[in-house]
N, C-alpha and C positions, 0 to 999 in steps of 0.2 A: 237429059232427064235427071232429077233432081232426087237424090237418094233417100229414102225415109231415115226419119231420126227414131233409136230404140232407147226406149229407158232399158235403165241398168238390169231391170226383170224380165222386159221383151228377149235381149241379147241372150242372156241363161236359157232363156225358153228356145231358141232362135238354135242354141248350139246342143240343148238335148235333143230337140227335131231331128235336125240336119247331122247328128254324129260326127261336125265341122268343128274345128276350130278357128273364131276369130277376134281376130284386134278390136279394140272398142276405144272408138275412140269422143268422146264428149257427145255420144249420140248417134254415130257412124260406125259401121261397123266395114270391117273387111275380112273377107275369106284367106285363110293362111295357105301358101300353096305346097304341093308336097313336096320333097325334096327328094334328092338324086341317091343311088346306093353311097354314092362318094361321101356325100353331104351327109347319110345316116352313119356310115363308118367311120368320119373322122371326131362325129357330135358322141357318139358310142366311146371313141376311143378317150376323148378329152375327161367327158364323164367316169368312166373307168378309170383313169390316172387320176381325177384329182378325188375321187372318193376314194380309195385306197391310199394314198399322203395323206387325207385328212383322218383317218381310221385315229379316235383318241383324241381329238385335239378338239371337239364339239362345236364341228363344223359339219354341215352334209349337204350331197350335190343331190340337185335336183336336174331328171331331164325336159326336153319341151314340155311334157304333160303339167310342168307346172305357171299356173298364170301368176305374173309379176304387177301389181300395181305399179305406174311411174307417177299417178298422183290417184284423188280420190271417183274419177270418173275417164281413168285411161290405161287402159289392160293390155298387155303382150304377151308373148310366148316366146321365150328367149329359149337357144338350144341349149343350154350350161347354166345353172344358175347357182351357186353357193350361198347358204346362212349360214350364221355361225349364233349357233342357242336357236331357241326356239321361235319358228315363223310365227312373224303377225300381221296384220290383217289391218284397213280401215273398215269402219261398221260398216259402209253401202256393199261393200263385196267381202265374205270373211273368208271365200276360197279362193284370195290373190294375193301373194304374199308384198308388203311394202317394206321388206328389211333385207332387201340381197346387198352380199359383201363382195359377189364377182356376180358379171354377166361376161357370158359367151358366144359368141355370135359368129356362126360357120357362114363364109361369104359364098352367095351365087352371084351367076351377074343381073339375075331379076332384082336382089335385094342388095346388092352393096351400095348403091347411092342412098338408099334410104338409111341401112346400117350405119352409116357412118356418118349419116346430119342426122336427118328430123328424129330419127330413133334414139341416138345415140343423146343428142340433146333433152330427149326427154330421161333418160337414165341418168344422165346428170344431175339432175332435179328430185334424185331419191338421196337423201341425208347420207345412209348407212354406205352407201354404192362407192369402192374404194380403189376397186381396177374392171378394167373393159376390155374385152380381148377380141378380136378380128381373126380368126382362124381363114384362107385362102385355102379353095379346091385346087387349081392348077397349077399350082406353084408353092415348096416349101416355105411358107412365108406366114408367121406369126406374128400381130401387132398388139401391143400392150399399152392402154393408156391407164398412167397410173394415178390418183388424187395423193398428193404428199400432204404433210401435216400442215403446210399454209393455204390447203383448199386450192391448189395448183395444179392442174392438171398437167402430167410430163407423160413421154410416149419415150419407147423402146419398139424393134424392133429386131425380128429373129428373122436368119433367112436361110440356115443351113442344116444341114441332116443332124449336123454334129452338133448343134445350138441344145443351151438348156435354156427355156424361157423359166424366168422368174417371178411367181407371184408372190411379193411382197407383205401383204395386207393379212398372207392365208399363212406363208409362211412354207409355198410348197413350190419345188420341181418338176416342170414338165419337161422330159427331151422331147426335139422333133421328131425323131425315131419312134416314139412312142405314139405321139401325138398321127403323125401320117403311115403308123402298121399297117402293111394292107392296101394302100392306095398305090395304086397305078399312076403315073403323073401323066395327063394327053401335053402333047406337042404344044410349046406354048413362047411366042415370041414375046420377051423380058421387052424389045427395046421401042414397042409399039404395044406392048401391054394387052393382048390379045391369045385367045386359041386359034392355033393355026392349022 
């Protein structure tokens, strides 16, 4: 069955109704699904460290409540998002911001195929967007993709308690310790890539 197409004021109407959050994508929409206590504590914890490094520096994190433009007719909800100065808007949507300088994105295994292509390719395609970051629930494992000054995308990887990841762009420190307070890790075979 063939899904209706929402104009950009259906969709608004669509998520005041429903008290939903969703993706919009050129006339499609999709329902955001909820996430796990894991998934709220470590999106909690990331947000808490990088607004507190950013304290002074005229940058500030926004959590999921905030919609991200990736262009002028396609909306997200990232878990982390950084500006740095003051959010702007395209005129079709003035409540989605088109200037994030980080996006953050806590993996499940509902969403990490999409995180990592069709999402992630669309973040690309935001001017301002200067690191991407891929936080993992079952395993200490933080992935950083950074844009260097020849518009190059380069990746880093963190994978221990003891790791600082580095974000460049903002200028700040997050330890993994910091980053995974709190979580419990379930049982998780590294060489098959799976919970076991």
């Amino acid at each position: 069955m063939k899904q209706p197409r929402f104009s950009i004021e259906e969709y608004l109407a669509l998520e005041k109704e429903t008290d939903t959050k969703y993706e919009y994508h050129d006339g499609e929409v999709y329902a955001m699904a909820g996430g796990t206590p894991t998934h709220s504590l470590i999106s909690n914890n990331v947000g808490s460290g990088l607004g507190n490094a950013l304290i002074g520096k005229r940058c500030f994190t926004y959590n999921s409540d905030l919609r991200v433009a990736t262009s002028r007719n396609r909306y997200v909800y990232p878990d982390v998002t950084v500006v740095c100065g003051k959010v702007t808007y395209f005129e079709e949507l003035k409540n989605a911001a088109n200037n994030p300088v980080v996006i953050v994105e806590v993996l499940s295994q509902d969403t990490e195929a999409y995180d990592r292509g069709g999402k992630f390719m669309r973040y690309r395609m935001i001017d301002t967007l200067k690191e991407y970051v891929l936080v993992h629930q079952y395993l200490p494992l933080v992935e950083v993709f950074f844009k260097n000054t020849l518009d190059v995308w380069e990746y880093r990887a963190y994978n221990n308690l003891q790791d600082t990841v580095q974000l460049h762009s903002i200028d700040v420190q997050l330890s993994l310790e910091d980053i995974y307070l709190g979580v419990e890790f379930l049982p998780f075979d590294e060489e098959n890539w799976k919970l076991i």
